[in-house]
TIVOKOL-214021 format. One record per residue (C-alpha): residue in one letter; x, y, z. Coordinates in steps of 0.25 Angstrom, whole numbers, padded with zeros to 4 digits, always signed. Layout:
BEGIN
AXYZ;...
This chain:
BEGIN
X+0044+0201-0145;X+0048+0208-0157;X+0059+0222-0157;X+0058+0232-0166;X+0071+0239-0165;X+0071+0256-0172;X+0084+0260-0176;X+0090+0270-0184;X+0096+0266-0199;X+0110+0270-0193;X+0109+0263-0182;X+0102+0250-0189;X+0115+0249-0198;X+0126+0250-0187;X+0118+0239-0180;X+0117+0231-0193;X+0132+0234-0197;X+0136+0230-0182;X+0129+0216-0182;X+0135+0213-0194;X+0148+0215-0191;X+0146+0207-0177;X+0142+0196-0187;X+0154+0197-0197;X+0164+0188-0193;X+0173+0191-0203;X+0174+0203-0196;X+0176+0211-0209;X+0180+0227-0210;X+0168+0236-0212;X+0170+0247-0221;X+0158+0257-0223;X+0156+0267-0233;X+0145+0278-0238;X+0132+0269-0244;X+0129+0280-0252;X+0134+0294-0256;X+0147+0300-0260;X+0157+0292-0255;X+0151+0279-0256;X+0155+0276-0272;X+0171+0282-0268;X+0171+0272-0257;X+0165+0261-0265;X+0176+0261-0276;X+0187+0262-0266;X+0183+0249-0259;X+0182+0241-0272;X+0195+0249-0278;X+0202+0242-0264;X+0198+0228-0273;X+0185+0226-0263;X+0174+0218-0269;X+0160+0222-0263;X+0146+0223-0269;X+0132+0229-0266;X+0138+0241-0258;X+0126+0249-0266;X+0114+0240-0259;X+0121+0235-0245;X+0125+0242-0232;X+0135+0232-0230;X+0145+0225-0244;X+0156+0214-0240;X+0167+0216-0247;X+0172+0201-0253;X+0187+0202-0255;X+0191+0209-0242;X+0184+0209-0229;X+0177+0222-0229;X+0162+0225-0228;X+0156+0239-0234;X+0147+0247-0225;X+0138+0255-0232;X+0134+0269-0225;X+0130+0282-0225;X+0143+0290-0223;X+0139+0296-0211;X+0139+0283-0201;X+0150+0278-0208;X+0161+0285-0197;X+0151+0280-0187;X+0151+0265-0191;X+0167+0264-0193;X+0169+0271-0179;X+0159+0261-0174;X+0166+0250-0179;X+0154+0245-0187;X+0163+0250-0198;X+0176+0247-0199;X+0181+0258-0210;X+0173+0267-0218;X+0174+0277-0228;X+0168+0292-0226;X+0172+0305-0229;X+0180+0312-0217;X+0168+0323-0217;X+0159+0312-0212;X+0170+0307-0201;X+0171+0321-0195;X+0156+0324-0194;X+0153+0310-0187;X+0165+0312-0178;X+0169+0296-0178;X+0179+0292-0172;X+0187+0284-0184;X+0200+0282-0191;X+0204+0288-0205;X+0210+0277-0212;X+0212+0285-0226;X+0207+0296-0236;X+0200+0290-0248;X+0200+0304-0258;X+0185+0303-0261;X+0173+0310-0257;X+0181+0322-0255;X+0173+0333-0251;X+0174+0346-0240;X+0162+0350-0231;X+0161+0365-0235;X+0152+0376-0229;X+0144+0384-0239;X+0135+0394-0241;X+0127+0401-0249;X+0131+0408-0261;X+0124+0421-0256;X+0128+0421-0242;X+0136+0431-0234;X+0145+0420-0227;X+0159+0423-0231;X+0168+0418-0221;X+0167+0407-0211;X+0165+0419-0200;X+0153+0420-0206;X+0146+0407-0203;X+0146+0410-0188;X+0130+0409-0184;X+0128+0404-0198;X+0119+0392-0199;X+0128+0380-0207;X+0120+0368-0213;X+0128+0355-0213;X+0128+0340-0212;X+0141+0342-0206;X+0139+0348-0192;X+0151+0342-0185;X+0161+0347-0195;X+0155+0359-0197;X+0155+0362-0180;X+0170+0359-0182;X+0173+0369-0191;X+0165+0380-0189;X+0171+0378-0172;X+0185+0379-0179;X+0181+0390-0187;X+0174+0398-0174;X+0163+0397-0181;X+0149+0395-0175;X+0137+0392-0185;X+0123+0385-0184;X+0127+0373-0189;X+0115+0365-0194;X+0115+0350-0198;X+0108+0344-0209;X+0107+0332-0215;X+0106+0332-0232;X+0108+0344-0241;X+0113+0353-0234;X+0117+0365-0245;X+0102+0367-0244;X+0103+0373-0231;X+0105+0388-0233;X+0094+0389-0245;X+0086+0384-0235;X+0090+0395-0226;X+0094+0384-0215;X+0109+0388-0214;X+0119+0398-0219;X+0128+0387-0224;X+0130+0374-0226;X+0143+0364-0222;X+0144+0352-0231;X+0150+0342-0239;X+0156+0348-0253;X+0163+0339-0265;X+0158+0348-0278;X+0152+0360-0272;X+0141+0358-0282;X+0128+0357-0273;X+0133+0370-0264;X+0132+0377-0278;X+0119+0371-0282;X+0112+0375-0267;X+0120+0390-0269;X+0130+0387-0259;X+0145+0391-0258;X+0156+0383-0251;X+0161+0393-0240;X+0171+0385-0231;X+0178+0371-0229;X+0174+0364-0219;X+0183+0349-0220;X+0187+0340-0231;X+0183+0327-0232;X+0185+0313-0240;X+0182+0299-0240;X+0190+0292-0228;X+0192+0278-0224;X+0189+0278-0209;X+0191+0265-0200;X+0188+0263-0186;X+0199+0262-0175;X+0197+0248-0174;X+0198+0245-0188;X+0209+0253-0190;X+0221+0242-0191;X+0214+0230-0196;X+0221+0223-0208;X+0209+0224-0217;X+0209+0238-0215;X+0223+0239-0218;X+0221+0232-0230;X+0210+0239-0235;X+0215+0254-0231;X+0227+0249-0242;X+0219+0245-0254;X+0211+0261-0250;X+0224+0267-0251;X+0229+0259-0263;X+0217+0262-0270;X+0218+0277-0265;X+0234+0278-0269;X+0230+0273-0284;X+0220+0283-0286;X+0228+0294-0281;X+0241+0289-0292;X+0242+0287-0307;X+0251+0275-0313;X+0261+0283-0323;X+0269+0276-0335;X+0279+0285-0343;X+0290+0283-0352;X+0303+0291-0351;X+0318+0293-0356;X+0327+0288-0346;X+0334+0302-0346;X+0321+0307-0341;X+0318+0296-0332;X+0324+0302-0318;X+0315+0314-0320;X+0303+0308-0324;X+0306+0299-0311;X+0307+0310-0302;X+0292+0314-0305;X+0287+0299-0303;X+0289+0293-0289;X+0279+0284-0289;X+0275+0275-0278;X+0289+0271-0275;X+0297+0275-0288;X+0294+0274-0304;X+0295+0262-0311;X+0304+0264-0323;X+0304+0252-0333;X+0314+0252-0347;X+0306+0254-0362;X+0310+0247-0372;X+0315+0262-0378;X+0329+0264-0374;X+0332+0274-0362;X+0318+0277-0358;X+0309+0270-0346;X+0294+0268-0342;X+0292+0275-0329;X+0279+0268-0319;X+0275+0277-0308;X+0263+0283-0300;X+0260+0297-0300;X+0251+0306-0290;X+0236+0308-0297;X+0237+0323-0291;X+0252+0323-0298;X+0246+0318-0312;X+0248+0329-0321;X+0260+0337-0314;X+0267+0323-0315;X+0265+0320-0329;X+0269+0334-0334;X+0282+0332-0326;X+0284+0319-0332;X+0281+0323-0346;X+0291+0334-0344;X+0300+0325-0339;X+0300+0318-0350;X+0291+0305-0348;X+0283+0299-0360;X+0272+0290-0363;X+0266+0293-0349;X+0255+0284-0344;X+0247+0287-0333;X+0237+0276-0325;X+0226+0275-0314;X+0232+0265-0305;X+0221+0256-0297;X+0231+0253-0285;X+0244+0257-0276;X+0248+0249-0265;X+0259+0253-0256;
């Protein structure tokens, strides 16, 4: 006797992720991330930034990683939460929009500043909404539904809110809302559809999100400090200058560093090479001070790594 078992897709791959976990010995970590869409390349380069060596992740629902024990799981962004809270995940990467709106229960392990974005309402450029009073009894188009209830609850705001799936901006040229609630990074496709950003609704990033199983596991530790690592680099610049020892105490002052600077003798008599690390948001302000402090010769480099 033969049975034929119907299951949906999403159901089909937590059955064949769960099985092969049962079967993995090794009982390696599972990380999963976006297949496809705007966080996937961000989270991509992160991982192999962290040294991990891993191919096929364009073709595969499921890459081993060959220097540490890690496995990549490759999924729409959506059941990503759902998969780390289950356990059929261990960690996972997802933008904190995505977290809120599935309402799972997981741990926020650290931000990763990509995929930055802020879920908006908007509406059209011709309409007489003009304050958020205003959208009480209006109909609001949105993928988004959970979130939105929250807001517009803690707002005393009572609208129609109806959900749908896809491009939503399309909703009040259709005539099926009054405004729309999603995700905005540019701005450009609300100009594009005649729309206008009216209020915002939360901000959101790329986060890595663990399960409370998971959440003190030594490989997880271990991989949570090449993340941050790579995450402190990226945020830093690698300075070299040169500077009279009369001036050195105030180019000094301007230069912490990650502990203090590195001051090494030059040939010249009475001046010094000053190492240090200085704040990308700080770039410019700093340089000028140290210029005007009287720092020479300054060189500035991207730096690939800080471990601390």
């Amino acid at each position: 006797m033969i049975y034929v078992v119907f299951c949906t897709s999403k159901l089909f791959l937590k059955n064949l992720f769960l099985v092969h976990s049962i079967f993995n010995t090794l009982k390696t970590l599972k990380i999963a991330i976006q297949k496809s869409g705007r966080l996937n390349e961000k989270s991509v380069e992160i991982l192999k930034n962290c040294g991990l060596t891993f191919e096929n992740y364009k073709s595969s629902l499921i890459s081993s990683v060959t220097n540490f024990p890690l496995e990549i799981l490759f999924l729409r962004d959506d059941d990503i939460p759902e998969y780390v809270q289950d356990g059929i995940a261990d960690l996972g990467i997802v933008g904190e929009n995505v977290i809120t709106e599935t309402k799972a229960k997981v741990t926020h392990l650290q931000k990763l500043g990509f995929g930055k974005c802020t879920l908006k309402i908007a509406v059209q450029n011709s309409s007489s909404i003009e304050k958020l009073e205003d959208l009480n009894g209006k109909a609001i188009a949105t993928s988004y539904p959970v979130i939105l209830e929250n807001f517009l609850q803690s707002k005393g705001i009572k609208s129609d809110i109806r959900t749908i799936s896809g491009s939503v901006e399309i909703g009040p040229g259709l005539g099926l809302s009054d405004a729309i609630c999603d995700i905005v990074s540019t701005g450009g496709t609300l100009k594009s559809n005649g729309l206008k950003p009216f209020a915002d609704v939360m901000s959101s990033e790329a986060v890595l999100i663990g399960n409370e199983a998971i959440a003190d596991h030594p490989e997880v530790a271990e991989l949570l400090q090449r993340i941050r690592s790579v995450l402190s680099a990226k945020s830093n610049k690698y300075v070299v200058l040169n500077v009279s020892k009369d001036n050195l105490q105030k180019v000094v002052n301007l230069l912490p560093g990650v502990k203090s600077p590195t001051v090494v003798p030059l040939f010249e008599p009475n001046w010094v090479a000053v190492h240090s690390v200085i704040a990308e948001a700080d770039f410019w302000d700093k340089i000028n001070s140290l210029k005007a402090a009287g720092a020479e010769g300054i060189l500035v480099m991207p730096i690939e790594k800080i471990i601390t």
